[in-house]
C-alpha positions in Angstrom: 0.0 0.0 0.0 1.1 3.5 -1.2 1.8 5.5 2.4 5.0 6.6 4.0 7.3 5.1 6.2 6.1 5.0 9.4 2.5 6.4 8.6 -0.8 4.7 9.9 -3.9 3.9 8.1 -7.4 4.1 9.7 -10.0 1.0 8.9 -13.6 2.3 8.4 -16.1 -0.9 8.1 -19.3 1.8 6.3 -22.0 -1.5 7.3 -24.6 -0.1 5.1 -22.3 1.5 2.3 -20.7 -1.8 1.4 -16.8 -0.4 1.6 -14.1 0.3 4.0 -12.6 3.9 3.9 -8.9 4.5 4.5 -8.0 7.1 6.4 -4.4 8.7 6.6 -3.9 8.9 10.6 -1.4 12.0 9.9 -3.3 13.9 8.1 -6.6 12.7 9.0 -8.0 12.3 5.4 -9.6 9.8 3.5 -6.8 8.3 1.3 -8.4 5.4 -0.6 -11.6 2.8 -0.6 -11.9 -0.9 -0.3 -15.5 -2.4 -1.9 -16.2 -5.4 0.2 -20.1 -5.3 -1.1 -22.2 -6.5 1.5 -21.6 -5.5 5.1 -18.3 -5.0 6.4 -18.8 -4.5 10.1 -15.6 -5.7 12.6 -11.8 -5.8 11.3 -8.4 -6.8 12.4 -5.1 -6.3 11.0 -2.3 -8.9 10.4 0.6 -8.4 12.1 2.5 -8.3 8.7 0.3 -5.0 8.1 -0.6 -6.4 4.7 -3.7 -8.5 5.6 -7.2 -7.0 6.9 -10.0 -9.8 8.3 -13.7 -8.1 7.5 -16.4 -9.6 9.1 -19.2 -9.5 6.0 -23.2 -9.7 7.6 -25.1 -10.6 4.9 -22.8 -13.2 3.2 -22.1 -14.5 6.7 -18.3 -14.2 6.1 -14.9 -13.2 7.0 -13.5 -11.5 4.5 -9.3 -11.3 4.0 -8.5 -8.3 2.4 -5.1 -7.8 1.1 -4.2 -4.4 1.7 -1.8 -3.2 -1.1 -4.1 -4.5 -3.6 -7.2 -2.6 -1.8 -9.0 -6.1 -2.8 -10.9 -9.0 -1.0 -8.8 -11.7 -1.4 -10.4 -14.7 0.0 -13.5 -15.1 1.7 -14.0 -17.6 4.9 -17.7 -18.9 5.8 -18.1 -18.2 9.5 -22.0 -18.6 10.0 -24.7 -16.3 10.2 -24.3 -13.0 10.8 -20.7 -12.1 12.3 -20.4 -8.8 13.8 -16.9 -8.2 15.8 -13.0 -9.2 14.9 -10.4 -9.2 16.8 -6.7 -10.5 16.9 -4.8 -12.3 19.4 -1.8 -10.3 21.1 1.0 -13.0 19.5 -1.0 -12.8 16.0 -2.2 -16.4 15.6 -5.2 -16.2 15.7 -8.8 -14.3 14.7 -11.6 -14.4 16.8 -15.3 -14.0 15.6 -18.1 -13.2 17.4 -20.9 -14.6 15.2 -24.2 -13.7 16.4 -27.1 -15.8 14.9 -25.2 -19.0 15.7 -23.8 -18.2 19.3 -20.2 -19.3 18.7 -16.9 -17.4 18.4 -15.1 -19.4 15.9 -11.3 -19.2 16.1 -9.2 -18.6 12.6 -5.8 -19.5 12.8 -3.9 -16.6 10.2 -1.4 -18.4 8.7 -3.9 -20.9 7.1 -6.7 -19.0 7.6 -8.9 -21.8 8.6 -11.1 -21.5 11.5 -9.8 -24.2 13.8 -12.4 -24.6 16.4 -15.3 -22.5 17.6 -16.6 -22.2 21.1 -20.6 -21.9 21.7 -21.4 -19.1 24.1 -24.4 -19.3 26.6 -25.2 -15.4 26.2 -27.5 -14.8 23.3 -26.2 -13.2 20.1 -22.9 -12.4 20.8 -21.0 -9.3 19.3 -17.5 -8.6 20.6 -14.8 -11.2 21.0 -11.9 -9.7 22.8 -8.7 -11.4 23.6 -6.7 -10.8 27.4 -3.7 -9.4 27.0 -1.5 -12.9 27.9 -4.3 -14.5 25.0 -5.7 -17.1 27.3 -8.9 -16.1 27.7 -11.5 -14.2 25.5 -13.7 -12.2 26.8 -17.5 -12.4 24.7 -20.3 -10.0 25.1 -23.6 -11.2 24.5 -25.6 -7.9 22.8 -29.5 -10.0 23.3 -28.6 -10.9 27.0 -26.8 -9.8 30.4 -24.4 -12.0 30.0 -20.6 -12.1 29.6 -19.4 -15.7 28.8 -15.3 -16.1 29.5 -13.5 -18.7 26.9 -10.5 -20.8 27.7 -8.8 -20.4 24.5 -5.8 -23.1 25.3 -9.1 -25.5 26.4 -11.3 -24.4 23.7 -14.3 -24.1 26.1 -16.2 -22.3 28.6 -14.9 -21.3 31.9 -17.1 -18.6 33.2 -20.2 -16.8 32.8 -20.8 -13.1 34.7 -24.2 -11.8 34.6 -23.7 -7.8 33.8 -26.0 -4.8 33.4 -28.6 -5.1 30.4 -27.5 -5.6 26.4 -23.5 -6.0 26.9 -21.5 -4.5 23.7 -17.6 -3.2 24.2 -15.2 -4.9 26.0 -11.7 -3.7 27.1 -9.1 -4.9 29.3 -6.1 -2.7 30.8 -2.5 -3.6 29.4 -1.7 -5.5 32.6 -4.6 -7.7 32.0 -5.3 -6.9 36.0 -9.1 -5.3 35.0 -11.4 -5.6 32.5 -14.5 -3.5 31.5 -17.6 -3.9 29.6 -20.0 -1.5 28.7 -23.9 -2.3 28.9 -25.8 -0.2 26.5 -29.2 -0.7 28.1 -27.8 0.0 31.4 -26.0 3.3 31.0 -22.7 1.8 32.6 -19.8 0.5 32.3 -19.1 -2.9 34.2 -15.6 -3.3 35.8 -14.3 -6.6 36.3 -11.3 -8.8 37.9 -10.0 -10.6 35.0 -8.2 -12.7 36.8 -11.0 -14.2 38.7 -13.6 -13.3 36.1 -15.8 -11.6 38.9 -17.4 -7.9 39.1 -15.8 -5.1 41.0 -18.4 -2.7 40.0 -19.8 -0.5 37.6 -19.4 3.1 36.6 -22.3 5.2 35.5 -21.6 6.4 31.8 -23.9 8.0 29.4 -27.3 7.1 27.2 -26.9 4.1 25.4 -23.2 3.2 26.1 -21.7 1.2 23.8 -18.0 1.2 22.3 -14.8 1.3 24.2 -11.2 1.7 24.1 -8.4 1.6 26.2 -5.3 4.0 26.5 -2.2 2.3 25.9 -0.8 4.0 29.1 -3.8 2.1 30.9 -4.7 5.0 32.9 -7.7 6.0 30.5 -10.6 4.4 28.8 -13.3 5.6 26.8 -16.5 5.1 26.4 -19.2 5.8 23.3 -22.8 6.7 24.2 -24.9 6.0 21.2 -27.5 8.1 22.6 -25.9 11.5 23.7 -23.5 12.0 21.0 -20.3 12.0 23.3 -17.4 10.0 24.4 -16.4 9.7 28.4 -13.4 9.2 29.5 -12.5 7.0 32.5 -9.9 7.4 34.8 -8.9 3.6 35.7 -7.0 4.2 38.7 -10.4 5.6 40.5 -12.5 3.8 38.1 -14.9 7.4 37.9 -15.4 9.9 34.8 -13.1 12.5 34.3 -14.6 14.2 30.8 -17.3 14.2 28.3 -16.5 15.2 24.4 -19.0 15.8 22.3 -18.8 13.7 18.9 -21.1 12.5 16.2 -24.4 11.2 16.1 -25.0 7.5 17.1 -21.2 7.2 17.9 -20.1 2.9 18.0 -16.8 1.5 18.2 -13.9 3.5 17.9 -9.8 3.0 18.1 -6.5 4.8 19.4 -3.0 5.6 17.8 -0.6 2.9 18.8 1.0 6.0 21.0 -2.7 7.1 22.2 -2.4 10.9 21.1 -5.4 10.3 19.0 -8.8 8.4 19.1 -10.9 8.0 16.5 -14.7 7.3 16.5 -17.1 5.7 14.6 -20.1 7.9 14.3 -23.1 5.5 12.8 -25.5 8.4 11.7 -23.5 10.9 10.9 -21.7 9.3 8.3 -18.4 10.3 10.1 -15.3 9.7 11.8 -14.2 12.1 15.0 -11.0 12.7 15.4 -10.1 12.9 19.5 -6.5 14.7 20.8 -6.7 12.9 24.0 -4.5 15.5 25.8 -6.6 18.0 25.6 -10.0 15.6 25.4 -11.2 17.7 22.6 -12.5 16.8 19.3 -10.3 18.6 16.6 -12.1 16.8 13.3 -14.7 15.3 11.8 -14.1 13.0 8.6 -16.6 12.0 6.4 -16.8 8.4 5.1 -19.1 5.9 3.7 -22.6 4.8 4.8 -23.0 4.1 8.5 -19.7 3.5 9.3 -19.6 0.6 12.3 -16.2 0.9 13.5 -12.5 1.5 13.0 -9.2 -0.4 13.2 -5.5 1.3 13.2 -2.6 0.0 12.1 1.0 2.1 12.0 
């Protein structure tokens, strides 16, 4: 792919556009278009920077998309209707929440096969998030209250933790000490001892919280609220709200720089991408990209 040395590239799933937009993290323009058709909702990037995995709704598929040809490359059948993507710290492996069959199948990237899936308890689940040591993954159930905990050495269940009402973004600090889910139907944001998979508490967050993200510094996280146009920020060490940034309407999931200077969020009904400095907690742009853009994914 055509960008310079060092730069980083934003990964815009547009869900009812049928492309991914590519945004140039240093300048903060769109730079270039992927059509997936379809859906394209969750991604994660390869380790080698050259591989994107989609997941693709309607065609109930994980799409590989080679990034300097700005093409789908191969298309994996994961089931019906698979929402969030995400990639293990050491790189081996995708996980896939796939909603309509309540699994999380497990892609392993070098053959990209999926080489086992786990059925959840929770119903429909959406995000699929891996610990930072990779031995568990964390799965939140969007139709339920539930938060189901996978083994991934075991390839099963360990643990189920009944959370506030509709469960959608999931984050865990860098130590792997915490983790923190936010409950849309709730207003919070559930904090959790991932270690022991048990509730420590919650924090009250905004209307409709959704999305979240973590600082790589772990003393941050942040938090959409699909229903106030803002992001929160969260102040780990005290586990309380610090600041609210207004954003874009209907904002979802959303992604920092690898050094955490800037976050960028997915605004679903505004068509747009806000562009956080997370020094100053202050929105500095909005970017306009495809059709109901679901989330983003950075690579750098």
């Amino acid at each position: 792919m055509a960008t310079p040395a060092g730069a980083g590239l934003a990964l815009v799933g547009n869900e009812n556009g049928g492309t991914i937009s590519l945004i140039d993290t240093a300048r903060d323009e769109v730079v270039g278009e992927i059509k997936t058709g379809g859906k394209p909702r969750g991604a994660a990037i390869h380790a080698s920077r050259k591989l994107a995995y989609v997941s693709d709704q309607p065609n109930n598929a994980l799409l590989v998309i080679d990034l300097e040809q700005r093409a789908v490359a191969k298309k994996i059948d994961l089931g019906e209707s698979p929402e969030g993507v995400y990639l293990s710290p050491d790189g081996r492996l995708v996980a896939a929440a796939v909603e309509l069959t309540n699994s999380v199948a497990f892609i392993d990237t070098a053959s990209d096969a999926i080489v086992f899936r786990v059925r959840i308890q929770g119903n429909n689940p959406e995000h699929a998030v891996f610990s930072p040591d990779a031995r568990f993954v964390y799965v939140s159930a969007e139709e339920d209250d539930k938060l189901d905990v996978i083994d991934v050495a075991a390839r099963k269940l360990v643990a189920q933790l009944k959370v506030g009402d509709r469960p959608r973004g999931i984050a865990f600090t860098p130590d792997g000490a915490k983790a923190y889910v936010a409950c849309e139907r709730a207003d919070a944001v559930y904090v959790l001892d991932a270690r022991e998979h048990k509730i420590l508490g919650t924090i009250k967050a905004g209307l409709r919280s959704n999305g979240l993200a973590m600082h790589p510094d772990g003393k941050r996280l942040y938090v959409t609220n699909g229903g106030a146009a803002s992001v929160m920020v969260i102040d780990t060490a005290a586990d309380k709200v610090v600041a609210t940034i207004p954003v874009g309407q209907r904002p979802w999931n959303m992604a920092l720089t690898r050094d955490g200077a800037k976050l960028y969020v997915a605004n679903g009904r505004s068509d747009s991408v806000s562009v956080i400095d997370t020094a100053r907690n202050a929105r500095i742009k909005d970017i306009a990209v495809g059709k109901t853009p679901w989330g983003v994914s950075i690579f750098e």
